[in-house]
N, C-alpha and C positions, 0 to 999 in steps of 0.2 A: 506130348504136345498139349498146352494147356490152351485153348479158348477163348480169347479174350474176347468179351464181349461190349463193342460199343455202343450205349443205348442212342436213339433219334435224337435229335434236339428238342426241346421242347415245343406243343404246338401253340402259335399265339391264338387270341378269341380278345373277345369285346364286347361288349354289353348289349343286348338285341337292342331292335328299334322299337321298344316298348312305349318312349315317353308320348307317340303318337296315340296312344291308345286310352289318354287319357282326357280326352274329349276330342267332341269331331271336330272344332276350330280352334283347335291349341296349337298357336303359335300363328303367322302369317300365312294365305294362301293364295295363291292366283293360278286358277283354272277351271277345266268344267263343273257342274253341280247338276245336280237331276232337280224333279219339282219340290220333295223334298229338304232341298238345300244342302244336303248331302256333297262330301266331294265324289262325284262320277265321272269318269274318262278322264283326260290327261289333264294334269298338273302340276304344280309345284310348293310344295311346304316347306316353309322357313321356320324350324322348330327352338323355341326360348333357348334350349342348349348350344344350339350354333349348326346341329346338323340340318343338313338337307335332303328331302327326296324331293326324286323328279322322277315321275313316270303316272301308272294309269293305277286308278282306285275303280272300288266299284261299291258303293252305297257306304262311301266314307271308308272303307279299309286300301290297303294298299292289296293289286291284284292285279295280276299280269305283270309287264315287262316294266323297270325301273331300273333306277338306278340313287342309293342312298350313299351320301358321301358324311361319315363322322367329321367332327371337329378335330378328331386327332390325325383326322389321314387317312384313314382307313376307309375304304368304297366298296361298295358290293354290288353290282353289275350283273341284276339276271331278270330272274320271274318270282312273284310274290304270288299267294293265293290264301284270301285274309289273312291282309296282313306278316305273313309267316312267308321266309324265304322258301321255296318249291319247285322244281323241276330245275332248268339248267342255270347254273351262274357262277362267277368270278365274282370271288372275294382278295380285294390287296389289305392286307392286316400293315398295321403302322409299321414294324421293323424290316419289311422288306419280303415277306414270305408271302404263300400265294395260292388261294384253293379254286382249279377251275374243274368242276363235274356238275352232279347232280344232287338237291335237296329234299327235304321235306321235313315238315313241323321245326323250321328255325335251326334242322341239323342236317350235318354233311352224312349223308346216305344216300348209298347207291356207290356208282362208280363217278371217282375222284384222280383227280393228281393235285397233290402239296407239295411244292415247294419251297425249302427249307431255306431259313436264311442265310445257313452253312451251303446252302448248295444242292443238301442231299433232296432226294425227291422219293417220293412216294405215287403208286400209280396203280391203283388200284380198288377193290369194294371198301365202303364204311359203313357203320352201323352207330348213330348217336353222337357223331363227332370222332369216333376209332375207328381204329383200323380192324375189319373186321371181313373172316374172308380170303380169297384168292387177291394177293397181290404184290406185286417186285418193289423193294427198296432198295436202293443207289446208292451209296456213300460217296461221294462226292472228290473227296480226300485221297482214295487209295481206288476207286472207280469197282471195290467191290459190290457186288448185286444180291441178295437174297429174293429168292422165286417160292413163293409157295405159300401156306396156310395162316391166317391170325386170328388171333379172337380177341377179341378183348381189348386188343392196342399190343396183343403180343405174339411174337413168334409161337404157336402151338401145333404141332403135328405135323408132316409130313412137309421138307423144305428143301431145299438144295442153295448154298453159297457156293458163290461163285468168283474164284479169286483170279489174277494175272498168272496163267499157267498151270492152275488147278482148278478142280471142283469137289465138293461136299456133299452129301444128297443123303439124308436122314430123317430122323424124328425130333422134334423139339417141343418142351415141356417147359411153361415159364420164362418164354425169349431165351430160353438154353437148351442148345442140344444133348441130345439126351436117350442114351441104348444106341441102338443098332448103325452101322452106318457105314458108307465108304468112302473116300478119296480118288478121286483118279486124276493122275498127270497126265499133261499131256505131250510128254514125252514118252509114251507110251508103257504106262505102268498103274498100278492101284494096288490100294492096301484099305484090308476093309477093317473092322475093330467094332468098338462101341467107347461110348461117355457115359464118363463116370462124375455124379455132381460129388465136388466137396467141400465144407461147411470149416470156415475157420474165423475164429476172430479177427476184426477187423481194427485197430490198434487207432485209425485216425475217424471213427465213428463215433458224433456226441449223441447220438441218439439210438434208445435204445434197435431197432429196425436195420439200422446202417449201419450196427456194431458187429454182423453176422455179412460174411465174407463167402460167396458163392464162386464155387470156382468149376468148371467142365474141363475136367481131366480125361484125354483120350489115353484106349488100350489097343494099340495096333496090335494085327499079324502080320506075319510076313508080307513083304512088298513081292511082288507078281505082276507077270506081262500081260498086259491086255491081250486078248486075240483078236 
């Protein structure tokens, strides 16, 4: 049994809402101000690029609950804390994809669910804008599930796949499974083995990186009745 491994789609992103940052009345504003002149408490910024926020500042930054919509489409629907997206919110990225959980310093951190614009979904801890942590991915396509460990943005250590009529539950090194591991049907059977990675040239690879062919080669034992 060889492993096919299908990577996530790619995640979309967008350029932070920096260009507000570059003085306190850049662009059009209409709403509160402190003695200062500062923008304080709720209003609304028409910024030179096209984007807009609307929600609450506090001594000219953006802070608290808002809501910023790009020129391209894209809105982000949560709580700011200077300036920087923080604690809960809803990001719609222009292609249709979709991050509602938890922020801080302008990255998805904490517990999240993405949704992919394939379908697939992701639901679980991030760290930096990755998947980082205890969390289940979905594939969309074939309705397989992976439960368990990431780092990095990848499959690492202890995971269980979960297919239509079976399951997988191992170790995973690299988003590839890797050593020890079993299968169990559920038609009442299992067969445990280990993965073996194997390294071959990859023949439609222009680069040197993508010319090198990873393949998770399973070595079953015998199959056996659950009890």
């Amino acid at each position: 049994t060889v492993f096919k491994n299908t990577p996530p789609p790619k995640m979309s992103d967008i350029g932070s809402e920096d260009l507000e940052d570059q003085g306190p009345n850049l662009g059009t504003y209409a709403g509160d101000r402190n003695e200062e002149g500062e923008r304080h408490g709720k209003g609304e910024a028409k910024l030179p690029n096209g984007d807009v926020y609307s929600g609450y500042y506090s001594h000219g930054k953006r802070h608290g609950q808002g809501t910023y919509k790009f020129k391209s489409g894209a809105r982000y629907i949560g709580e700011y804390a200077e300036n920087k997206k923080s604690g809960q919110g809803t990001f719609h990225y222009p292609d249709g994809s979709k991050y509602e959980g938890e922020w801080a310093e302008n990255c998805r951190n904490g517990y999240g669910v993405y949704t992919y614009v394939n379908g697939d979904m992701y639901e679980g801890e991030w760290s930096n804008n990755l998947r980082h942590g205890q969390g289940t991915y979905t594939y969309a396509d074939s309705g397989v599930k992976y439960v368990g460990t990431w780092v990095i943005g990848k499959r690492e250590g202890i995971g269980e796949l979960i297919f239509p009529g079976y399951k997988y539950k191992g170790t995973f090194n690299a988003d590839q499974p890797h050593g020890d591991g079993k299968y169990t049907f559920n038609i009442g059977c299992e067969q445990s083995g280990d993965y073996v990675i194997e390294k071959s040239m990859n023949e439609e690879g222009d680069e040197e990186e993508s010319a090198v062919k990873i393949t998770a080669k399973w070595r079953g034992t015998t199959i056996t009745a659950t009890s």
